[in-house]
N, C-alpha and C positions, 0 to 999 in steps of 0.2 A: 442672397445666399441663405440656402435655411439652415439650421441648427439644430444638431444633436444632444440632448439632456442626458448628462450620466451624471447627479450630484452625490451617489451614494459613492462617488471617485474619489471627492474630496477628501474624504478621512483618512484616505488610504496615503495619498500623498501626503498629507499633512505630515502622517507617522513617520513615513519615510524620511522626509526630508529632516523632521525635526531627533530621527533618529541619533545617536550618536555612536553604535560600532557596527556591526556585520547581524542582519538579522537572521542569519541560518547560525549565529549563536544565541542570541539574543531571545527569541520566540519561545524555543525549547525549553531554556531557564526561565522561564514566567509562568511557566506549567499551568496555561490559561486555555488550552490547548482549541476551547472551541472561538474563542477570540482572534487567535493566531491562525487560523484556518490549517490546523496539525490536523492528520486522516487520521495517522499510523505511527507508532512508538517500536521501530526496532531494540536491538540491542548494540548496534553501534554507529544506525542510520534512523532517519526520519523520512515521513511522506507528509509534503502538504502541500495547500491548494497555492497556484499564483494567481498573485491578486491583480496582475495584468496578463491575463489568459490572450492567446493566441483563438482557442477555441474552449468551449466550454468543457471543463475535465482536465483542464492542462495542468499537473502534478508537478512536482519538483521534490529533489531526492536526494538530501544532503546530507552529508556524516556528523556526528555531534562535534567532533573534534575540529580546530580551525587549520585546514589545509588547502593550500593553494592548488594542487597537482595532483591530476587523476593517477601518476607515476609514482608520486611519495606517498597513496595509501597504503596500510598495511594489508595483507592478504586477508583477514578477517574482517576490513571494514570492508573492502571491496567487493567481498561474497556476502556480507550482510544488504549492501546497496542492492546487489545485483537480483536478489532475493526480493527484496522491497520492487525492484523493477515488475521481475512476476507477479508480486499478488497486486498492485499497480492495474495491472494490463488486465486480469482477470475483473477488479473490481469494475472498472472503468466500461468493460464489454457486457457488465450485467446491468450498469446503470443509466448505458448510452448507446449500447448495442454498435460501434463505429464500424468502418467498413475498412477500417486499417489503423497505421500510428505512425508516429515521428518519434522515435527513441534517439538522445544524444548528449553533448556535453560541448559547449562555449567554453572552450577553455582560453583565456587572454583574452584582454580588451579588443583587441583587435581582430579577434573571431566574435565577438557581438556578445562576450559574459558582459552582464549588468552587474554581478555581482566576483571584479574577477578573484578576492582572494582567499576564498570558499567557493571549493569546490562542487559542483551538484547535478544532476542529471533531469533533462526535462524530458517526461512523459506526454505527448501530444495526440489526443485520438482526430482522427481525421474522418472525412465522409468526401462521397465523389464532387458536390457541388459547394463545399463551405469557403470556396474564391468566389467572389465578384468584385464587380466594380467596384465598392465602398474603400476597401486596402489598397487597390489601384488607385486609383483615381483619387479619392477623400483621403486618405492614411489614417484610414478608421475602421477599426470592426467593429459588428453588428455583433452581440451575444445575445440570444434568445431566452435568457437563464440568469439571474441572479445569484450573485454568489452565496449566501446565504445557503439559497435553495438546493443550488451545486453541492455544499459542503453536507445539508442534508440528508441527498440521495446519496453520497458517493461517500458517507458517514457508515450508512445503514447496510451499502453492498461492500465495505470492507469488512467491518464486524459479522457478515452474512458467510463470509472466506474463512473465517477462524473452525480449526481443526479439532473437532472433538472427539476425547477420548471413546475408543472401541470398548465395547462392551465384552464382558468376559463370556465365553460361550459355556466355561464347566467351572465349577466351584470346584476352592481346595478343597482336599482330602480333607476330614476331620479326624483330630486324635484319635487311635483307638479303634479305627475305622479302616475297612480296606483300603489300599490305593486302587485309583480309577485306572481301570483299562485304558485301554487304545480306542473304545468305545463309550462316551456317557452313560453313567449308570453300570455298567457290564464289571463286574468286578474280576481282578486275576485270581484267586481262590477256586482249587477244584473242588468240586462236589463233592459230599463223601459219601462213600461206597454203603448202598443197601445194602439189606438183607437177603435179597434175593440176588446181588450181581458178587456179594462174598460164594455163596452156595456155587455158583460157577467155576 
């Protein structure tokens, strides 16, 4: 039987196990955020990396608050996620280019939550051939990408998404000063009348 080496695995389960409450509260309030594999800092949700990815890029999109049920969010945290969901799928398409996604929510143990009493949404990009034998067969995937590395690139293409302010095309008026037209520059003031268009 050969053998597959993942040791940089171990720390991660260590944490885990040696945890002791829900770490989609926990992570947030350590404000360590490249440690905790944190992307994104909403205003009433979070984006960060799982540290047992499906595929390389696999997000997860929890609300700060500890709720069990996609039904008892408030309507503001639920458009805050849903929000995180989009700049998610964009970041993800610039730093992994996918050929599709798996967008969804495990909610109960018994639909496969790992984590069932915070609630969270997992962002999954896909490609046509990232199935083989390995997860059949072995109940192992292959990741071609180190987390670290993952958290680096998909770091760099969220803050590459952040919206910057538009630049002002015409300055205010100053005191004392005409107001501007309808056109830069053109002021509303008529001409005053020569000497030759008074003789008229």
């Amino acid at each position: 039987m050969k053998q597959l080496w993942a040791p940089w695995r171990l720390a991660f389960i260590e944490q885990v196990s040696h945890g002791s409450g829900c770490i989609f509260c926990e992570k947030p309030a350590n404000h360590q955020d490249g440690k905790t594999f944190i992307l994104w800092r909403g205003r009433h949700a979070f984006v960060l990396m799982n540290i047992y990815p499906y595929n390389n890029g696999h997000l997860l999109i929890a609300p700060y608050r500890h709720i069990g049920a996609l039904e008892d969010l408030p309507e503001t945290v639920l458009l805050d996620m849903l929000r995180l969901v989009q700049r998610s799928i964009k970041a993800i398409r610039k730093a992994y280019a996918p050929e599709g996604f798996n967008i969804g929510v495990n909610q109960g143990k018994v639909a496969g939550a790992g984590i069932e009493h915070h609630v969270h949404l997992h962002v999954v990009p896909r490609w046509g051939a990232d199935t083989n034998f390995m997860p059949l067969l072995g109940e192992t995937r292959v990741l071609p990408q180190h987390l670290r590395a993952s958290y680096t690139r998909l770091k760099a293409a969220f803050n590459s998404n952040v919206a910057r302010p538009r630049p002002r095309l015409v300055s205010p008026a100053r005191p004392g000063r005409a107001k501007a037209g309808p056109f830069p520059g053109v002021s509303r003031r008529r001409p005053r009348p020569t000497r030759s268009s008074r003789r008229r």
